[in-house]
C-alpha positions in Angstrom: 15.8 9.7 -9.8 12.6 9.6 -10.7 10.2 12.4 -9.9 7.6 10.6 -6.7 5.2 13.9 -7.8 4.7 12.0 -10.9 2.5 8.5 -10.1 -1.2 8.7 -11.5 -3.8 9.4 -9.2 -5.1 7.1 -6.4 -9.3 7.7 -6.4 -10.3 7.3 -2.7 -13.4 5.4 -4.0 -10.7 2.5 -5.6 -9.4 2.8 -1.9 -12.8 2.0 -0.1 -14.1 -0.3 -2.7 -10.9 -2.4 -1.8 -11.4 -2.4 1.9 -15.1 -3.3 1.3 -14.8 -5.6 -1.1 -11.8 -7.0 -0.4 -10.7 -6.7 -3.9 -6.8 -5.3 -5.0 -6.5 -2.2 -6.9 -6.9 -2.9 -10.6 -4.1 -0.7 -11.5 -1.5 -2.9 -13.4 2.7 -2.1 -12.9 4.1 -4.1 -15.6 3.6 -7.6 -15.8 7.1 -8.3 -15.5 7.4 -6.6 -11.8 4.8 -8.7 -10.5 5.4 -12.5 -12.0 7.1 -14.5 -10.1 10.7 -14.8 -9.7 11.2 -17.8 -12.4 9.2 -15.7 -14.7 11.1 -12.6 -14.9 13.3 -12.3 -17.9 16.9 -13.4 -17.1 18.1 -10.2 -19.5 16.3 -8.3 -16.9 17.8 -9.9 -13.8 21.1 -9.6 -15.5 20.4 -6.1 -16.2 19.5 -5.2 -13.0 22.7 -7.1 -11.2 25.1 -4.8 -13.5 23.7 -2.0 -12.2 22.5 -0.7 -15.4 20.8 2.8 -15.4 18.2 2.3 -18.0 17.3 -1.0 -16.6 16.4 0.3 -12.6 15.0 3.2 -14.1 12.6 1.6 -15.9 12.0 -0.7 -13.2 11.4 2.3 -10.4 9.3 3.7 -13.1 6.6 0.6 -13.7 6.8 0.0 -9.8 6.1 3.9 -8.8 2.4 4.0 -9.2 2.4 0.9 -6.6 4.8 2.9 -4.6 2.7 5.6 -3.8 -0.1 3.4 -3.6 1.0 1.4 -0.7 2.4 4.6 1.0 -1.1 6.3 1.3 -2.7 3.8 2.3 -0.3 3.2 4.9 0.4 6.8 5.6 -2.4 8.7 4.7 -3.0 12.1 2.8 0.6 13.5 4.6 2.5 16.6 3.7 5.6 14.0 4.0 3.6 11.8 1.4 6.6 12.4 -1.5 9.5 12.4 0.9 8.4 8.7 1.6 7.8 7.9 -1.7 11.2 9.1 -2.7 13.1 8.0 -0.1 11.2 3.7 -0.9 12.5 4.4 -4.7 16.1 5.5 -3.4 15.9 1.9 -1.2 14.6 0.2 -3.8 17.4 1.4 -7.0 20.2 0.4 -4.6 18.2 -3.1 -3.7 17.9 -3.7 -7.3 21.1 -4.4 -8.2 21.2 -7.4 -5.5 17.7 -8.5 -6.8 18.3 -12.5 -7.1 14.7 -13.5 -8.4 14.2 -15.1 -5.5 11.0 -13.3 -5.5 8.6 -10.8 -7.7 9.9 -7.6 -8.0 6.8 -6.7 -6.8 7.2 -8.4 -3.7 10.8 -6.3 -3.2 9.3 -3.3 -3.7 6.3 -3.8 -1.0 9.0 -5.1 1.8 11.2 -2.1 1.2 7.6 0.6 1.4 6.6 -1.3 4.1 10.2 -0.5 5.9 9.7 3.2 4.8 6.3 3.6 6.1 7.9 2.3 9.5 10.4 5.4 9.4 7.2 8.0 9.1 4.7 6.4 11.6 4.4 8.9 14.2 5.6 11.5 12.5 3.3 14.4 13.5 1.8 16.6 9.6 -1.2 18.6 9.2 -3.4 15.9 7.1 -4.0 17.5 3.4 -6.2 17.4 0.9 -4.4 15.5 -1.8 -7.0 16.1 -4.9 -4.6 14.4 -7.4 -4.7 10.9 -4.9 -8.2 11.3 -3.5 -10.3 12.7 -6.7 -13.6 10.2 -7.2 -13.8 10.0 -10.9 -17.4 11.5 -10.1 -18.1 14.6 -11.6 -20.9 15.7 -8.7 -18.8 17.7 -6.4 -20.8 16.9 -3.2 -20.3 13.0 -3.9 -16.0 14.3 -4.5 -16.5 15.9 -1.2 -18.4 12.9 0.5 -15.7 10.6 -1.0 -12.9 12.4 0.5 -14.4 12.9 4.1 -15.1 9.1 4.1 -12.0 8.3 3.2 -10.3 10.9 5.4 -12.3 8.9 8.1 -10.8 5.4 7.5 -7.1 7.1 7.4 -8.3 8.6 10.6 -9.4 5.0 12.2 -5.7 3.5 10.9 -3.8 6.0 12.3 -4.9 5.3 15.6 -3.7 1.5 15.6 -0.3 0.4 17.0 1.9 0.7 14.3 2.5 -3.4 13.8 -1.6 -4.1 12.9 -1.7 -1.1 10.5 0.7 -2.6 8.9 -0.9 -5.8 9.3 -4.3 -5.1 8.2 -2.6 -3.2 5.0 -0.8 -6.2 4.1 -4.1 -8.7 5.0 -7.1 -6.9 4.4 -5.9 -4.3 1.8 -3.4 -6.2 -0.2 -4.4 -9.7 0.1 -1.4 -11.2 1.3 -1.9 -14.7 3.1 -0.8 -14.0 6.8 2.5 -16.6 5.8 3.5 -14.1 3.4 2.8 -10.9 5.3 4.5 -12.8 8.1 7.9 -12.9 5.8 7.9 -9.4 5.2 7.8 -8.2 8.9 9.8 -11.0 9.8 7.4 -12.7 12.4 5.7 -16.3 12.2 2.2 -16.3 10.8 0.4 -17.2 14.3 1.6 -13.7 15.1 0.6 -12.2 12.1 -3.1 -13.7 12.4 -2.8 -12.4 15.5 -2.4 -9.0 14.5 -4.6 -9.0 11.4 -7.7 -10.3 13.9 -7.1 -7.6 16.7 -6.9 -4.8 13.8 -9.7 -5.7 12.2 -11.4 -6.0 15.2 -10.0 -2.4 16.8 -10.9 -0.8 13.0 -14.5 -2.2 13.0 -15.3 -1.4 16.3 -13.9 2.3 15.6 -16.5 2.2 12.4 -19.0 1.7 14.0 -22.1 4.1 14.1 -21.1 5.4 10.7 -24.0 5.5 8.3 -21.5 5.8 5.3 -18.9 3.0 6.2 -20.9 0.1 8.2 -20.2 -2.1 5.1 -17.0 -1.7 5.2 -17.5 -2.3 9.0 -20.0 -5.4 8.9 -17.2 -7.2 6.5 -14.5 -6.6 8.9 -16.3 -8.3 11.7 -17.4 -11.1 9.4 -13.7 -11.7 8.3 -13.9 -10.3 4.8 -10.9 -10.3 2.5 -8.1 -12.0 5.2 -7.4 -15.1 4.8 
């Protein structure tokens, strides 16, 4: 299995920049895991269906980065952090052999962390300071230090929403996702999903507000930003 301890680093400035500017994180997993289903190589699929070893290792491997990405952001910097991570890339080997390129690979993978992240919520952990996820790429350590309290901040403001609009705004405001196709993963229609992506927002900018260092992020949020 492969080792979670082992994804590169998630900077907590790529992490604010996305929620301010409603741009992705530029990290690439492989092309292959995130083209669309009719673009994926049929001796992949096939591959994959067989159960072949080197095949869904390779695969957990390209999509692990993204893995732990999701999971922090969803999570936060939690002592449980690599349990989750392991336990999405244990979900996702044994979904991969039923992968029917119906969708991206990419897409599997985000349903399945988005399950995982489900099992954790609520789970009570001492938050950490995880230097490997939330280094800036500054070398001033008082800007580090700044960068890591905001962002300890904003984890701070998520954990405090009901457990359906974190998950919400993650998928909407973090990730992109159109509210149809956040509505697919959590199994909902997308008026519900709206629904949920405009009360989080709401709730997060509201919680924001009064704080020097994130009312951009806040002042987006209220003007409707990155969601769709």
């Amino acid at each position: 299995m492969i080792d979670a301890c082992n994804a590169p680093p998630l900077p907590a400035h790529s992490f604010l920049c996305m929620l301010v500017t409603g741009a992705n994180r530029p990290a690439m997993v492989g092309r292959e895991m995130s083209r669309p289903a009719e673009d994926v190589s049929d001796d992949l699929v096939r591959a994959l269906q067989r159960g072949d070893t080197r095949a869904i290792e390779r695969t957990l491997r390209l999509l692990l980065p993204k893995v732990r990405g999701w999971l922090f952001r969803l999570l936060g910097p939690r002592e449980y952090l690599d349990d989750a991570v392991q336990d999405a890339l244990v979900e996702l080997a044994r979904a991969l052999p039923r992968y029917e390129a119906r969708g991206s690979l990419e897409g599997l993978a985000r349903t399945i962390t988005v399950r995982t992240a489900y099992r954790y919520f609520g789970r009570r952990a001492t938050p950490i300071v995880d230097e490997a996820n939330t280094a800036s790429e500054s070398a001033d350590p008082e800007e580090r230090f700044a960068g890591r309290e905001a962002l300890a901040r904003v984890h701070a403001v998520l954990q405090r929403l009901p457990e359906n609009r974190r998950v919400a705004f993650f998928l909407c405001a973090v990730e992109g996702l159109t509210p149809t196709e956040a509505a697919e993963i959590e199994g909902i229609t997308a008026v519900a999903m709206r629904s949920r992506v405009f009360h989080a927002r709401s709730e997060v900018a509201r919680m924001l507000a009064g704080d020097p260092e994130l009312a951009p992020l806040a002042a987006r949020l209220r003007d409707g930003g990155h969601t769709p």
